[in-house]
Structures are given as structure tokens and as C-alpha cells.
C-alpha positions in Angstrom: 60.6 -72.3 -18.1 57.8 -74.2 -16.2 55.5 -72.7 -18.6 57.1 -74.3 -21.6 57.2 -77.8 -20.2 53.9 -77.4 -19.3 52.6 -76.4 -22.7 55.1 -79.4 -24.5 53.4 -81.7 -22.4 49.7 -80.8 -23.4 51.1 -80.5 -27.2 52.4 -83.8 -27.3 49.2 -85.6 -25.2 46.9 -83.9 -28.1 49.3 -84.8 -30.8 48.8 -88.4 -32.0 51.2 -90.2 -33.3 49.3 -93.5 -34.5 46.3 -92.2 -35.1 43.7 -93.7 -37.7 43.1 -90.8 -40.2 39.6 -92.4 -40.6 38.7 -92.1 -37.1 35.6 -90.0 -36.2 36.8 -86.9 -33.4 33.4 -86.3 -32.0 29.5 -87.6 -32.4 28.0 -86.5 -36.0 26.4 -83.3 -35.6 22.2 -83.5 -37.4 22.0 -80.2 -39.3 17.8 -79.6 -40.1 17.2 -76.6 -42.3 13.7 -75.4 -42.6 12.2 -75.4 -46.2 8.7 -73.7 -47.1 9.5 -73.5 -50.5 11.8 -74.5 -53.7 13.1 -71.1 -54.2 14.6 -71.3 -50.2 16.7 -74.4 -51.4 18.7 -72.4 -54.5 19.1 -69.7 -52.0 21.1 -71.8 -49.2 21.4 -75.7 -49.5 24.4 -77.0 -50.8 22.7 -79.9 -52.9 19.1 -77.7 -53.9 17.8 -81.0 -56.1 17.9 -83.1 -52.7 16.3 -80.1 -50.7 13.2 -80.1 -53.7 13.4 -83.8 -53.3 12.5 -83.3 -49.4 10.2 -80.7 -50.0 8.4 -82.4 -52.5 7.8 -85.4 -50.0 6.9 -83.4 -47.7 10.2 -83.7 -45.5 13.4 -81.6 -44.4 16.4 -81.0 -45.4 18.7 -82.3 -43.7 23.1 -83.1 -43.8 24.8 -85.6 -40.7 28.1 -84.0 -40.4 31.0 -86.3 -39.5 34.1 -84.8 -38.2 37.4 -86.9 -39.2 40.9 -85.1 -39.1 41.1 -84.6 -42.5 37.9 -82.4 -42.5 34.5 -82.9 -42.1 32.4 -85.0 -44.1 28.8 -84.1 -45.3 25.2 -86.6 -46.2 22.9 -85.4 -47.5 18.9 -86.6 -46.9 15.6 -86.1 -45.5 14.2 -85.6 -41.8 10.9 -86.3 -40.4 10.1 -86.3 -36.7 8.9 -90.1 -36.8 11.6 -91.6 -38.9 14.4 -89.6 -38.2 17.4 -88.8 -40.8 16.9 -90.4 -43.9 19.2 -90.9 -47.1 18.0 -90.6 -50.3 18.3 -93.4 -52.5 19.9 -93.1 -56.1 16.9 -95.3 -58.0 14.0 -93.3 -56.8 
């Protein structure tokens, strides 16, 4: 009996009621993949035209992960050492 109380009250303090569907659950997670050479991205990356676009620049490919409740959320850019994650821009 103890043992079901116990487990109703950690089910209903991780169960939110009024909780903003928008809300980030943890930090964004930095994926880096390494890239040599175009035929790597059609073998793996889930968007291969921004992996050539990184490769091409002479960058990584890179995705920030964000993790809401309703699944996690993907960007897709470039990573360098000095500047960090980058997004790529429509225009260019």
C-alpha cells in the first residue's frame, strides 16, 4: 500500500498540470558531425545541401537540438571553433 502512495506522489509531482507546451525541458544539446567529404553528407546528415554548404566553407556540420514536450526540435548550421554554431542564412 505504502508503495502505491509513494509512486502517486512522484507521478503527480512530474506531471504538470499548467505547463507551457513551449517550454524548453533541458539545455540544447550542440550535435557536431565530422565532414571530409560531400559524399559523407548524403550518407548521414539529415539536410546534405547544408552539410556541402559547411564543407564548402570550410566548416562543420552542425544541428542545436532543443527538447520541448512535444518533441524535440532540430537547426541546422555551421561550426567553427572561433565562432561557434552558426545558422545559415536563406540569401547567401
Amino acid at each position: 500500500m505504502i508503495r502505491y502512495l509513494v509512486f502517486f506522489i512522484f507521478l503527480l509531482g512530474s506531471v504538470s498540470l499548467v505547463s507551457d507546451p513551449s517550454h524548453e525541458l533541458s539545455k540544447p544539446m550542440l550535435r557536431v558531425f565530422p565532414t571530409f567529404r560531400p559524399e559523407e553528407c548524403e550518407d548521414w546528415a539529415i539536410l546534405p545541401f547544408v552539410c556541402k554548404r559547411c564543407l564548402w566553407e570550410g566548416k562543420r556540420y552542425a544541428q542545436e537540438i532543443r527538447f520541448f514536450e512535444d518533441g524535440p526540435y532540430r537547426t541546422h548550421g555551421c561550426y567553427t571553433e572561433k565562432k561557434g554554431f552558426e545558422v545559415l542564412k536563406e540569401n547567401e
